[in-house]
C-alpha positions, 0 to 999 in steps of 0.5 A: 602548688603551681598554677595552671598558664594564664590563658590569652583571650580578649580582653575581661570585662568589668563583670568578668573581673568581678567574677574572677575577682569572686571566685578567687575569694570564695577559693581562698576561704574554701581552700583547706576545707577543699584540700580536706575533701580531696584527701578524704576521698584519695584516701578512700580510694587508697591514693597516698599524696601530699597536696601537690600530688592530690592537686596533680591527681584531681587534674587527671582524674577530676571533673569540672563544671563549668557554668556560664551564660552562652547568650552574655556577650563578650568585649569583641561583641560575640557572645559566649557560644560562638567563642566556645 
C-alpha cells in the first residue's frame, strides 16, 4: 500500500509525537482485522478488490472522524481552531 504525502506544518510537539506515535501502533496491531472489515462490507456491496484497491476505494468512498482538542495550543502558540 502507498502512504498518502506527508503534510508540512509547524513543528509537532512532544504530545503531538506521542499521538502519532500511539496511533501508528494502535493501526499495526489492528491492521489485518481492519483490512478484514473493509473487504467484508465491499464484498457485501459486491465490490472485487485486492488490499490496494480496497484502500484506494475507502479513500473515495469513506468517511473520517477526526477528533481533536480546538482550544490545545499549538508550537506557534495559536490554538488548534484557529489553524483549521
Amino acid at each position: 500500500m502507498t502512504r498518502p504525502p506527508a503534510v508540512s506544518a509547524a513543528p509537532l510537539t512532544e504530545a503531538n509525537h506521542n499521538a502519532v506515535a500511539y496511533v501508528r501502533a494502535r493501526a499495526g496491531r489492528e491492521q489485518a482485522a481492519s483490512l478484514a472489515r473493509i473487504a467484508r462490507e465491499l464484498s457485501a456491496a459486491r465490490v472485487r478488490a485486492d488490499a490496494d484497491e480496497l484502500c484506494a476505494a475507502v479513500r473515495r468512498v469513506g468517511v473520517v472522524t477526526v477528533n481533536f482538542h480546538p482550544d490545545r495550543l499549538l508550537a506557534d502558540g495559536r490554538c488548534v481552531a484557529e489553524a483549521l
